[in-house]
C-alpha angles and dihedrals in degrees: 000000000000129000072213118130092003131121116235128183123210118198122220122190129160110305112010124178112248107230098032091062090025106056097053094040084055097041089049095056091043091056095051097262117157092234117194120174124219119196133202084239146337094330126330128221123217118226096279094055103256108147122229121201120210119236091200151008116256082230088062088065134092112214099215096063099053105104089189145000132201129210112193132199132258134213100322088233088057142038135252110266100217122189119233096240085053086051093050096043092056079046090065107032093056083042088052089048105263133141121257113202126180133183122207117335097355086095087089091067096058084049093059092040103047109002121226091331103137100184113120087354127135138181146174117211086215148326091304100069091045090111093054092037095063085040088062086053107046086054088061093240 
């Protein structure tokens, strides 16, 4: 399976951790997914202070045409800081029968969005499972 033809969103909060939103945002793009990038606010700097611009408003979305949303980590000493309107996407993407991916400790921001539900649910302990990790997705699970 392709990531071809699919719509994947990408989350960015305050400091976000480059390759963990980067990476999927890039390889998305590479395999023909429709990206769009929805920030915690206006814009939203990683921890080393690179600005990321959103290309939408979780309320623009229709849940149900997400194929998959990732969540990334975020400096391993802190948490991600989510926006409501980011926790309730991931809500309602996992309700509409989408995937939910995280990386790092993005995981933290499933958990607050759907709990300990695992179905259709991936995720990559760090950078270095992001192969893997987009391998998990482009198999559907």
């Amino acid at each position: 399976m392709s990531l071809a033809q699919q719509k994947v969103v990408v989350l960015a909060y305050p400091g976000y951790q480059e390759l963990d939103f980067w990476y999927p945002v890039l390889r998305g793009r590479e395999e023909g997914a429709t990206v769009h990038i929805v920030a915690a606010a206006a814009g939203a700097e990683s921890i080393l202070g690179y600005p990321v611009i959103p290309d939408t408003d979780a309320a623009d979305l229709d849940p149900a045409s997400v194929d998959v949303i990732i969540a990334p980590g975020v400096a391993p000493w802190d948490l991600p800081q989510p926006s409501g309107a980011q926790v309730a996407l991931v809500t309602a993407v996992h309700a509409a029968g989408g995937r939910v991916a995280s990386v790092g400790n993005g995981a933290s921001v499933v958990a607050q969005a759907i709990g300990d539900q695992n179905e259709r649910v991936v995720s990559a302990d760090g950078t270095n499972d992001l192969s893997e990790f987009f391998a998990t997705i482009r198999r559907g699970v």
